[in-house]
C-alpha positions as a LaTeX table, in Angstrom:
\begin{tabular}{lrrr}
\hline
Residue & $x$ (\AA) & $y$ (\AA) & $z$ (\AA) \\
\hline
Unk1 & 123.91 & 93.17 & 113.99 \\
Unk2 & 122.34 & 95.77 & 112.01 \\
Unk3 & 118.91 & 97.17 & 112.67 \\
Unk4 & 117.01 & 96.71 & 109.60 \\
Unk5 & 113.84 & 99.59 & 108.63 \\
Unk6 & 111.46 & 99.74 & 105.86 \\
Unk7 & 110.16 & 102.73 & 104.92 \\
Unk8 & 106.30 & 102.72 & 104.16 \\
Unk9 & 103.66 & 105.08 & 102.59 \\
Unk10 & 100.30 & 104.39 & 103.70 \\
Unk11 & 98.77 & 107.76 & 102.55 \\
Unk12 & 100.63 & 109.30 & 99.37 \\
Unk13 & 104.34 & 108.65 & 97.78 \\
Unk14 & 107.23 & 109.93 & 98.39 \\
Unk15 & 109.55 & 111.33 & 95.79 \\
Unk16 & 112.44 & 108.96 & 94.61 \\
Unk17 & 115.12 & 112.18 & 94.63 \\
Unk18 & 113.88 & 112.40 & 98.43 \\
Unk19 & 114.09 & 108.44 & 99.27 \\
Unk20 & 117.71 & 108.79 & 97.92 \\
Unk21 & 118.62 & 111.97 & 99.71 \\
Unk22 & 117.28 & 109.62 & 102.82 \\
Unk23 & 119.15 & 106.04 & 101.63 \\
Unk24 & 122.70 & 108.55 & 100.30 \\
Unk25 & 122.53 & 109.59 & 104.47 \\
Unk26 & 122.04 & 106.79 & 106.21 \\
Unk27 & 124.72 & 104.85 & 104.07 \\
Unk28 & 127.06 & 107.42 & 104.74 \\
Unk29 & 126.40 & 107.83 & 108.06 \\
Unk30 & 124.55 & 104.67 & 109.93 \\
Unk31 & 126.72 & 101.53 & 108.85 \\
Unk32 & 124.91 & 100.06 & 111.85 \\
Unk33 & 121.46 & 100.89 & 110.24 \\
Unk34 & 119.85 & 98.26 & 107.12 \\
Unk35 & 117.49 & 100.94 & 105.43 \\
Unk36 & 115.34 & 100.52 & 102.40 \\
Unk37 & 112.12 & 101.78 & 100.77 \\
Unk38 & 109.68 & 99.29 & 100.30 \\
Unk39 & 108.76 & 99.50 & 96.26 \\
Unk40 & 104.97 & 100.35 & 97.48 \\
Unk41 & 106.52 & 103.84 & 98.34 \\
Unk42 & 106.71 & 104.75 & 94.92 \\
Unk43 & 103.39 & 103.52 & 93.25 \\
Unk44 & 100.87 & 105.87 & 91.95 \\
Unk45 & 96.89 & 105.70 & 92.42 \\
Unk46 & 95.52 & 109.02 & 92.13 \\
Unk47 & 96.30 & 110.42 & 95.49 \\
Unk48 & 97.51 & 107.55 & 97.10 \\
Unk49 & 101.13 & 105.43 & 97.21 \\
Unk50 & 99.33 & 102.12 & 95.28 \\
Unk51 & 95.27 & 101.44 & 96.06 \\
Unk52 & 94.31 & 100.13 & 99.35 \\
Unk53 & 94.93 & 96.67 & 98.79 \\
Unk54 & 98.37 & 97.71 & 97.62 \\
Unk55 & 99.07 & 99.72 & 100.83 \\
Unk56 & 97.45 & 97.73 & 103.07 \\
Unk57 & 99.17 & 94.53 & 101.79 \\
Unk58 & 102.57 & 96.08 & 102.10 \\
Unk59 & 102.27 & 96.89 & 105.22 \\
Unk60 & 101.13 & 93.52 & 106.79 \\
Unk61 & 103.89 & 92.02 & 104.95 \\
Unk62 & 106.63 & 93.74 & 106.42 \\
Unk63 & 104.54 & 94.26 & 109.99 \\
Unk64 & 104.69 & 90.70 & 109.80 \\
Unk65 & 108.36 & 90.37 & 108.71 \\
Unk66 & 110.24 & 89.19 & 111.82 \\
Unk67 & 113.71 & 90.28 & 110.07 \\
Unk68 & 113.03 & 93.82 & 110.26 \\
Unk69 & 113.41 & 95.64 & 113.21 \\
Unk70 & 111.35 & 99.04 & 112.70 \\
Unk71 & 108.57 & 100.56 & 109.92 \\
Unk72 & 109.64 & 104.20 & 109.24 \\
Unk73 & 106.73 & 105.63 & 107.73 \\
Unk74 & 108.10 & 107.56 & 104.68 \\
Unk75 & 104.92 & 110.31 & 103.68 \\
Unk76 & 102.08 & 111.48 & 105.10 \\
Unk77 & 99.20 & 112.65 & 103.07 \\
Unk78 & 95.51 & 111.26 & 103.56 \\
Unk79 & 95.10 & 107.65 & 103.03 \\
Unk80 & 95.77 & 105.55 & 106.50 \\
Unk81 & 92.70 & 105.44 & 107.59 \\
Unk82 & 91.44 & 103.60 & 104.17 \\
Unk83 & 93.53 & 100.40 & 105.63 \\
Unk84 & 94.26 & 100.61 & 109.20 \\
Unk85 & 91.28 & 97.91 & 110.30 \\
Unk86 & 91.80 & 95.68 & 107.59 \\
Unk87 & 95.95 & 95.57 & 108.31 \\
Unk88 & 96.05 & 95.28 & 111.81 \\
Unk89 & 93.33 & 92.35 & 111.72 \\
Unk90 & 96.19 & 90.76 & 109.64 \\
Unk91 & 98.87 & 91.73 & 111.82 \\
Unk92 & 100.86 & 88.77 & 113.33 \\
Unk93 & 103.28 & 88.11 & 116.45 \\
Unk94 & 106.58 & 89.55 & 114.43 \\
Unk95 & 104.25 & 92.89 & 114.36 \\
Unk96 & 104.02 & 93.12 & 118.21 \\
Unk97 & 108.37 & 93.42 & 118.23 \\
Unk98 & 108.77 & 96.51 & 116.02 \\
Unk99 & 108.94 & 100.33 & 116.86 \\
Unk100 & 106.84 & 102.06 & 114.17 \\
Unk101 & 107.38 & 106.06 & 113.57 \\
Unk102 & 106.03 & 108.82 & 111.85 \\
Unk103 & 103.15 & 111.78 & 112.23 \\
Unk104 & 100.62 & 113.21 & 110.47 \\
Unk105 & 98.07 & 110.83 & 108.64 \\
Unk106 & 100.60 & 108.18 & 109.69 \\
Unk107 & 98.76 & 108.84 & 113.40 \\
Unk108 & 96.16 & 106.99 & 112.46 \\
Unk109 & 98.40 & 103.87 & 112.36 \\
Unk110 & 100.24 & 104.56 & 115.03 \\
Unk111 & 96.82 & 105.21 & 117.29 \\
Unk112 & 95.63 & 101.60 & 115.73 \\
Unk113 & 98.44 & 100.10 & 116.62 \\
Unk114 & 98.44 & 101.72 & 120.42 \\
Unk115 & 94.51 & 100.69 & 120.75 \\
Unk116 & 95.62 & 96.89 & 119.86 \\
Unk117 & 99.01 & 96.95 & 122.08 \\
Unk118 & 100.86 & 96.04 & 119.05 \\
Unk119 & 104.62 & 97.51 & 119.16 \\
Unk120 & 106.21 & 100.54 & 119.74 \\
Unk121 & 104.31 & 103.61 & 117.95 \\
Unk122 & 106.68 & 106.80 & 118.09 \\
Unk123 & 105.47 & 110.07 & 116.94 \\
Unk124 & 108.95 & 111.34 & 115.12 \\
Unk125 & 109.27 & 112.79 & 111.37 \\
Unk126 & 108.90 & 111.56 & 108.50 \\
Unk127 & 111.75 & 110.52 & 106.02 \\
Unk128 & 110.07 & 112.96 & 103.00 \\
Unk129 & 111.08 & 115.66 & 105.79 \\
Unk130 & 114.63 & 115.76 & 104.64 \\
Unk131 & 113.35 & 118.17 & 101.77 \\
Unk132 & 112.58 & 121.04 & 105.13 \\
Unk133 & 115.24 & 123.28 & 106.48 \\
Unk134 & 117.16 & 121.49 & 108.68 \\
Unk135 & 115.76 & 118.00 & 107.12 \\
Unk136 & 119.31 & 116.28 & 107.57 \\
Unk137 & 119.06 & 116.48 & 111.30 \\
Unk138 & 115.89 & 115.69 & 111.74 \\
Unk139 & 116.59 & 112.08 & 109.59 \\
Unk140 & 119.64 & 111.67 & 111.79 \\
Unk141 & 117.23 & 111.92 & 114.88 \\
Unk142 & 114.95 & 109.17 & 113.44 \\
Unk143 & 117.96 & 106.84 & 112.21 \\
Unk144 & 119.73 & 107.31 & 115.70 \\
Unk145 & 116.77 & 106.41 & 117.85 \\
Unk146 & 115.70 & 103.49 & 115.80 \\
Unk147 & 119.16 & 102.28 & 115.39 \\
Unk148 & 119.41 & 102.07 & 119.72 \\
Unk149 & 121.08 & 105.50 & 120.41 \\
Unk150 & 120.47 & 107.95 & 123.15 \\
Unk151 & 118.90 & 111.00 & 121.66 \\
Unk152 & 116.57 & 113.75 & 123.10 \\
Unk153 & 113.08 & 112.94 & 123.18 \\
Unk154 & 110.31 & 116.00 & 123.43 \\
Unk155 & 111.56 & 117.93 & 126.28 \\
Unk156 & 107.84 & 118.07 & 128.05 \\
Unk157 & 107.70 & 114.76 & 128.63 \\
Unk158 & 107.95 & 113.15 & 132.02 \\
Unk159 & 106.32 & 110.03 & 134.00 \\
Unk160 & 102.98 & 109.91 & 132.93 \\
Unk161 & 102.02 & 108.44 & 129.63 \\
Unk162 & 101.37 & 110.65 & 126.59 \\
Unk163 & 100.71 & 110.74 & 122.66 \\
Unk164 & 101.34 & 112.77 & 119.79 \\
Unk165 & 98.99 & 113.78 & 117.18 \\
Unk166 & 98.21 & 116.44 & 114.07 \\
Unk167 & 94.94 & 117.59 & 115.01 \\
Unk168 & 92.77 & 116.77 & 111.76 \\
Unk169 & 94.08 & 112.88 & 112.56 \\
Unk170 & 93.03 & 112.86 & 116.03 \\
Unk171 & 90.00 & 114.37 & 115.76 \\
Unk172 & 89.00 & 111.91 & 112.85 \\
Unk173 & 90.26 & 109.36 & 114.89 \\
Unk174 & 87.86 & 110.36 & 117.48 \\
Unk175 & 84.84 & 107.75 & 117.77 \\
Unk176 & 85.73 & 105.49 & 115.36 \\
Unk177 & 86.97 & 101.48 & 116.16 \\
Unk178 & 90.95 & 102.96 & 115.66 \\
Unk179 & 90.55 & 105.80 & 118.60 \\
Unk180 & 92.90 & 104.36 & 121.82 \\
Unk181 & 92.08 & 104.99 & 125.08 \\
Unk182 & 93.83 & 108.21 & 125.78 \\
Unk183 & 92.44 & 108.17 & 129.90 \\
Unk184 & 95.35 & 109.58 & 131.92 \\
Unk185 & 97.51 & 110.44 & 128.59 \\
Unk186 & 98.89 & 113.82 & 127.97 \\
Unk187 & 98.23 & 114.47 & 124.36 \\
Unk188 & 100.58 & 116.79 & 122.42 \\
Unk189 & 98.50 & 117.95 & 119.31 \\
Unk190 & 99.79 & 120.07 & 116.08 \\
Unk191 & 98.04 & 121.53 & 113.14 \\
Unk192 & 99.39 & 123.12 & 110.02 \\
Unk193 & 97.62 & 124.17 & 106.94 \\
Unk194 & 93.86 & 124.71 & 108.19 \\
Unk195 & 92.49 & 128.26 & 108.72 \\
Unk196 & 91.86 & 129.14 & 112.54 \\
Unk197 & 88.22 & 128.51 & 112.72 \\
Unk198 & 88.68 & 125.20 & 111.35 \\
Unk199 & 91.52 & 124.36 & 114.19 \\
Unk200 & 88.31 & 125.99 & 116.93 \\
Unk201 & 85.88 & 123.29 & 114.97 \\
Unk202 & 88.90 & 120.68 & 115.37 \\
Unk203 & 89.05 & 121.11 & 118.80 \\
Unk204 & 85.04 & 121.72 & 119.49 \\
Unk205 & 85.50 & 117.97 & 118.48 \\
Unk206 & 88.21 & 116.26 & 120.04 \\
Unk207 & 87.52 & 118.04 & 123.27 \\
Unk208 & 84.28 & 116.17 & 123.53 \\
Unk209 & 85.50 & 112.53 & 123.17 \\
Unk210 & 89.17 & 113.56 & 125.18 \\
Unk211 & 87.80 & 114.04 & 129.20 \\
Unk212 & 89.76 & 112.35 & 131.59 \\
Unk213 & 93.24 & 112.52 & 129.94 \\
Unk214 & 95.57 & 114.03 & 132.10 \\
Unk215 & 96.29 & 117.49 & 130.13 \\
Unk216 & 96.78 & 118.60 & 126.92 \\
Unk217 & 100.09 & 120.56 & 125.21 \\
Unk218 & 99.52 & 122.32 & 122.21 \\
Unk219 & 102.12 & 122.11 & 119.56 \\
Unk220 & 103.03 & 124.24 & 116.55 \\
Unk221 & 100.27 & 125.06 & 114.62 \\
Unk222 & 101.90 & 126.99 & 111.29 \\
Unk223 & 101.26 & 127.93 & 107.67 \\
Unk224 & 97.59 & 129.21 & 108.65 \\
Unk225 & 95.78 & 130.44 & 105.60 \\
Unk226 & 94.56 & 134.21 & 105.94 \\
Unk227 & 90.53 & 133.93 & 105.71 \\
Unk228 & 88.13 & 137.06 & 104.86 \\
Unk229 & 88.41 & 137.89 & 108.25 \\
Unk230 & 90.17 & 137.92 & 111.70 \\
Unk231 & 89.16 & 134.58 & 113.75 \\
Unk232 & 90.09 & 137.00 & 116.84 \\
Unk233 & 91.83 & 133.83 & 118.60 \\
Unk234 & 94.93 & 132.99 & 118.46 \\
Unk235 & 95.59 & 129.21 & 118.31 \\
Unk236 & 96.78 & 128.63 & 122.18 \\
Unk237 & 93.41 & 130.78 & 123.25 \\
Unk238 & 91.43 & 128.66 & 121.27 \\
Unk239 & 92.78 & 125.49 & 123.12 \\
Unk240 & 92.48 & 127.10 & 126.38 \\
Unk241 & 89.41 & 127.53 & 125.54 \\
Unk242 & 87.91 & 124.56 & 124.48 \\
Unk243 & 90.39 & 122.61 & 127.47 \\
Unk244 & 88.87 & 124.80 & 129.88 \\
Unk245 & 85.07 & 124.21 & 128.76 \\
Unk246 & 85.32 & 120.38 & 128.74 \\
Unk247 & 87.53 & 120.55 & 132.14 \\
Unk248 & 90.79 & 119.81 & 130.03 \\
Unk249 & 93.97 & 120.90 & 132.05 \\
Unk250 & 95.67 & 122.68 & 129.21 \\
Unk251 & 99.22 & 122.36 & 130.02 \\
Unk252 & 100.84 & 124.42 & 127.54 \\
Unk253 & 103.14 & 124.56 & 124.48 \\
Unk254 & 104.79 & 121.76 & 123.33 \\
Unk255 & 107.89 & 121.30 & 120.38 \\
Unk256 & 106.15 & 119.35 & 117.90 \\
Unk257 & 104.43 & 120.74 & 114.26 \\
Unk258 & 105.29 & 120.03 & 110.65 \\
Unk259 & 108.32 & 120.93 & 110.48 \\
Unk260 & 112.13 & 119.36 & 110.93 \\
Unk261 & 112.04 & 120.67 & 114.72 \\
Unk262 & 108.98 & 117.84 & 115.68 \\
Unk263 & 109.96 & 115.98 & 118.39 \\
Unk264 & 110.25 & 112.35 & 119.02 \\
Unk265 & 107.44 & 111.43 & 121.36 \\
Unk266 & 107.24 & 107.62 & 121.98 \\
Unk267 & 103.58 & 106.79 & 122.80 \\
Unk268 & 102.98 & 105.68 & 126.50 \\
Unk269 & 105.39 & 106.06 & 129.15 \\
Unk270 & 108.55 & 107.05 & 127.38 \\
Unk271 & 111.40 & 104.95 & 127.41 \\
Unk272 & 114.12 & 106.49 & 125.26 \\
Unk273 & 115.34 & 104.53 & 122.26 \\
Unk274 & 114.78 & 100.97 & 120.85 \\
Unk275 & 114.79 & 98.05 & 122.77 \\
Unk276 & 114.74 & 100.48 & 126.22 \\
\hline
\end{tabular}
């Protein structure tokens, strides 16, 4: 039986020439693997793949579809947040069977879905990543996992539960009806794309609402912006430095960022690939 994903864009579209780079692999390569690209993917509202309802409506349909397997989200981009509450007040038992994977603004689902105990949520990449260097691989290590195959999760991870999470999502995230319970978690954060002082304001933040996790790994934090001046931290002081003023035990690096390296990290305990 094949596994059967649907590829979603709750924040902005993807690029067809990038869904078919995606569908032109896993034909070739994944006969055991049903892919498509749900036609939201592709709409246009300003900024966002389709307007909220549009977004929100495709994903509770095909959350709620029990014929496919797993939700791949396809883009990030800002725009999850806009209909996380609504869609997983809509959300249905079929929703509670699927693994659902992506990172960046697609945390905010995922951390929805992990607050409700609905599914699977898997930090992993996107499939707009196979325009990076080294994009290929990184949409065979989605496609394998999803499809039931062995494959190397983040190498950090061991018996305690964790999460994975781009730094501006968490921290907006933070105090708001979508934020899990993250006690005892080890959370693995990345940033990319924010000058240094704004990653120090990022973590003034999440440091607050994030006592009583069990440590926290800092991931790759890349294509920083030069500002007028020197911050005079690098990005691992400044998360030493806010872990050790809120009593954090910072627990060092860890191999996710946005990039076609990021690691799969399942949320919770991880247990390897589908249906584990």
């Amino acid at each position: 039986m094949k596994t059967r994903i649907t590829c979603l864009c709750p924040g902005k579209p993807i690029r067809r020439e990038r869904a078919e780079a995606v569908m032109a692999l896993a034909t070739a390569e994944f006969p055991q693997v049903d892919l498509s690209f749900h036609p939201q993917c592709f709409e246009v509202h300003g900024h966002f793949a389709g307007d909220d309802a549009t977004r929100r409506d495709a994903f509770v349909a095909t959350a709620n579809d029990p014929d496919v397997d797993a939700i791949w989200f396809a883009m990030g981009g800002y725009g999850s947040n806009r209909i996380a509450a609504p869609a997983i007040a809509a959300l249905t038992q079929p929703a509670r069977n699927k693994t659902y994977l992506g990172y960046s603004d697609a945390g905010t689902m995922l951390g929805a879905l992990y607050r409700n105990n609905i599914g699977r949520p898997v930090h992993g990449p996107l499939a707009g990543d196979i325009r990076r260097d080294g994009g290929e691989d990184a949409a065979r290590r989605v496609l394998r996992f999803l499809s039931g195959e062995g494959v190397p999760l983040e190498a950090g991870l061991d018996e305690r539960p964790a999460v994975a999470f781009n730094l501006m999502t968490l921290a907006m995230l933070c105090g708001t009806d979508l934020m899990p319970d993250l006690t005892g978690h080890v959370v693995l954060v990345e940033e990319v794309a924010e000058h240094l002082y704004a990653t120090d304001r990022l973590f003034f933040h999440i440091s607050q609402h994030l006592r009583g996790i069990a440590g926290l790994r800092l991931g790759r934090v890349s294509h920083v912006p030069e500002n007028d001046r020197p911050f005079g931290m690098t990005e691992e002081e400044i998360a030493r430095y806010w872990c050790e003023r809120s009593g954090i035990p910072y627990l060092g690096r860890a191999d996710i960022g946005h990039d076609a390296a990021n690691a799969i990290v399942p949320f919770g305990v991880a247990q390897g690939a589908l249906g584990a």
